[in-house]
N, C-alpha and C positions, 0 to 999 in steps of 0.2 A: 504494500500500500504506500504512495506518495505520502512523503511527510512535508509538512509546510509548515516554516518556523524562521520567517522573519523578522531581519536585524533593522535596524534605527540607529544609522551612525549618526553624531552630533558634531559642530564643528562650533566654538562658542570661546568666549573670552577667559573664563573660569578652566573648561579642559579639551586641549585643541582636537584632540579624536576623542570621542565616549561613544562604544557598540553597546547596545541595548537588543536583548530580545525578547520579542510580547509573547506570552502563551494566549491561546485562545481558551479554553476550557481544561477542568476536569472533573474524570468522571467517578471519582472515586478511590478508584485504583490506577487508572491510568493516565496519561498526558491527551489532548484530544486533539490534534490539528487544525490551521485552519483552514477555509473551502480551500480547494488548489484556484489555483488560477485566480485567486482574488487580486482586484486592481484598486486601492482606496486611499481614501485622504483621513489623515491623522487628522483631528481639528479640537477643538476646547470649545464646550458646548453647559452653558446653565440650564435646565429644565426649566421651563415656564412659573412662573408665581414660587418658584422654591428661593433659599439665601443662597450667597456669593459661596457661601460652604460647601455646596453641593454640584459644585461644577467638577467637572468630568472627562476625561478623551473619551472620545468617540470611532469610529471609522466608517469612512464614504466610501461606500461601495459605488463604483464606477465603471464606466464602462471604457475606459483608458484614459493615461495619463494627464490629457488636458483640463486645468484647473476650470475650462468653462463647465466641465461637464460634470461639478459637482450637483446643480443643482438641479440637474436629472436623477442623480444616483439617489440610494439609501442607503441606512442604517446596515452597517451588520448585524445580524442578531446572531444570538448563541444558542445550543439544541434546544434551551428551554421556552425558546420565544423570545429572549428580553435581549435589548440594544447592548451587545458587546461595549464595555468601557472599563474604564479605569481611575478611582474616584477620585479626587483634592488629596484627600487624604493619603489613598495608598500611594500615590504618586510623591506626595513630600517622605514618605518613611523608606519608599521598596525600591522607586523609579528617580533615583535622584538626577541622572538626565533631561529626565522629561521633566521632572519637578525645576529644575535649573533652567531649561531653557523657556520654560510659563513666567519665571520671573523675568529673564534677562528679557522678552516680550511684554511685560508690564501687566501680563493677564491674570497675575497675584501679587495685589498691594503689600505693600510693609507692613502695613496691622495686620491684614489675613497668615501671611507670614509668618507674625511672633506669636498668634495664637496657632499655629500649627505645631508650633516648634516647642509646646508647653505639653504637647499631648504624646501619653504614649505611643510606644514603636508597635504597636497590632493592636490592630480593631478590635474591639468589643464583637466577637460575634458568637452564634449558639449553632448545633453540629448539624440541622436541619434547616437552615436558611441563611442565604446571605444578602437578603434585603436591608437597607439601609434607611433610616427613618430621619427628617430635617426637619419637619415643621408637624404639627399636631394634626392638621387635615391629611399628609398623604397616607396615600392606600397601602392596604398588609394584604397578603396572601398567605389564609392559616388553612393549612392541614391538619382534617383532624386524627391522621395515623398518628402525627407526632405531637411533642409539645416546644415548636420551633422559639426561640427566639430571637430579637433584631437586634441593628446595632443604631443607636441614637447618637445622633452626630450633631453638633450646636456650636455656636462658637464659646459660648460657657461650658462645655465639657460634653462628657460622652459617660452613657452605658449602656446597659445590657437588657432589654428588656423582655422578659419571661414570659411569655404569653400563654398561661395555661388556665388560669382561674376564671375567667368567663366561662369559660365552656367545659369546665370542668365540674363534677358533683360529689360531696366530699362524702356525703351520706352514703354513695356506695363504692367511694374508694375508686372511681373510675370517669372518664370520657363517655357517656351516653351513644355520643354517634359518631361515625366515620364517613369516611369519605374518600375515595381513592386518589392520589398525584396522579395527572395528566401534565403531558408535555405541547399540549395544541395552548396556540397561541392566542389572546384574549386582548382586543383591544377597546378599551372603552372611552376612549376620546384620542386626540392627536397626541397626548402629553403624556399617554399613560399605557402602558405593554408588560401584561403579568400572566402569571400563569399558577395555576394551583386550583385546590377546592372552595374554599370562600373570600367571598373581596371583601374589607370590613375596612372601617376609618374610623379612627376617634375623631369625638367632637365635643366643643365648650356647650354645656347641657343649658338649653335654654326653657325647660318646666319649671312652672312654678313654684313647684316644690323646693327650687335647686337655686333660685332666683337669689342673688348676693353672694354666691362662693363660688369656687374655684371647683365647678364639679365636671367629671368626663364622662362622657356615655360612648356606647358603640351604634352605629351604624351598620346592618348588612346591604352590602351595595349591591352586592349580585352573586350568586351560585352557580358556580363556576362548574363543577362536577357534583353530581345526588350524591345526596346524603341518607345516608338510612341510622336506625335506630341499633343498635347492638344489646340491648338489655332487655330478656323477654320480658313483657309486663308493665314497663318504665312505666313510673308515676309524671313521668314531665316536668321534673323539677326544675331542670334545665330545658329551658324549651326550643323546641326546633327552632332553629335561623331562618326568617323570612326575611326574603327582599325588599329592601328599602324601606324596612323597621329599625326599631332600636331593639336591640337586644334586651332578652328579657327572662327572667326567672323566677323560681318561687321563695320568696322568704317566708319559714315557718317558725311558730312563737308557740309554746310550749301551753297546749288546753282552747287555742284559736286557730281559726281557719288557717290554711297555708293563703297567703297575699302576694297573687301577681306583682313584681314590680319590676322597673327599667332596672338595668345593671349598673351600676354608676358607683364612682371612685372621688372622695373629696378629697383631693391634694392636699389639703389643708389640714385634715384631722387623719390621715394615712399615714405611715410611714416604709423605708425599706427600699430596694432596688427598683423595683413595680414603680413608684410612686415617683420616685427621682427622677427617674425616664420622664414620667408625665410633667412633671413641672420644667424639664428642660424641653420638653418640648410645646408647653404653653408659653413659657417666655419667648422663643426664639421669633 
């Protein structure tokens, strides 16, 4: 089988030759090649309404070397569906070439800079995702084989954040439902290419209930692969995921009804990892 594993030599005031080579994917066990034959353009790219923290390489796929004919081309994407890149971050820790020559181009200021250079050398990330979270509205893709979680990225820090207690039910020690990974690609605006079993966003909880604090609720945007029930019987504690509701479960009080209610997180009166993630990602 052809292997494809191109180099990026630099020529630059800092180091007169620097060879760099980009991996496209892997898949677990092994290295994965890129398409053969790919023709593209490196470029520095911010995602739409996201912060300057979340800018990215990219590659344009082209269909030969003339710089007119980026704006025919597109995105590479990787087997999963999503736009092969390479984040702000890993680039100042992994890709110091390419980190070097974003500055020497002015495409990373001196403050973005000295907040890079406070954070540590690897990503906050968890063994069943590497989706990467910037501001409080963007989109998750959770699985409910696993109990994935993300990596929050802010320019007031970074963590780790556990995504399993929503949709988890502690009464029986288990996940209620599942849902199989798919690798078909899922795009639900120009801005946005994921792939998994359910789409979910946090959001600043606007019920009246919640009216004056600092409260988060979920959102399901859309259902990306069925889900089914795994526990014969299930009481519904945790309740099924519908589209384009809040998320929602039973709270039960001990001699009283079990009480439907939305899921929701008061940053203010929470504490722990969970909660940290939330507040940095409500400030940003």
């Amino acid at each position: 089988m052809q292997v494809f594993k191109p180099y990026v030599v630099f020529h630059n005031r800092s180091r007169p030759v620097a060879a760099l080579r980009l991996r496209y994917s892997w898949d677990g066990e092994a290295e994965v090649s890129f398409p053969p034959d790919t023709k593209a353009f490196l470029y520095y790219f911010t995602p739409p309404g996201k912060p300057r923290i979340a800018g990215e390489l990219r590659l344009r796929v082209t269909s030969c070397d003339d710089p007119a004919s980026f704006e025919s081309g597109y995105d590479l994407l990787t087997s999963d569906g999503r736009p092969w890149s390479r984040s702000l971050f890993g680039l100042s820790k992994n890709h110091i070439p390419l980190y070097e020559k974003l500055r020497e181009e002015r495409l990373v200021p001196d403050d973005l800079d000295a907040v890079l250079s406070t954070f540590p050398p690897n990503l906050p990330i968890g063994k069943y995702n590497n989706q990467r979270l910037y501001t409080l509205n963007d989109t998750l893709i959770v699985d409910f084989d696993h109990s994935p979680s993300f990596s929050v990225i802010t320019e007031q820090g970074m963590e780790v954040l556990q995504f399993n207690s929503a949709f988890y039910d502690s009464t029986v020690n288990r996940r209620p439902y599942t849902g199989a990974y798919t690798n078909h690609h899922l795009s639900i605006d120009d801005s946005n290419e994921s792939v998994g079993s359910v789409l979910v966003r946090f959001e600043r909880s606007t019920l009246p209930e919640h009216q004056g604090t600092r409260t988060v609720v979920l959102r399901i945007l859309k259902i990306i692969t069925s889900l089914k029930c795994v526990i014969p019987h299930y009481d519904g504690n945790v309740v099924m995921p519908e589209e384009g509701e809040l998320h929602r479960r039973y709270r039960r009080y001990a001699n009283y009804k079990p009480n439907l209610r939305v899921w929701n997180i008061d940053i203010d009166k929470r504490k722990g990892a969970f909660v940290r993630s939330l507040k940095l990602l409500w400030d940003a």
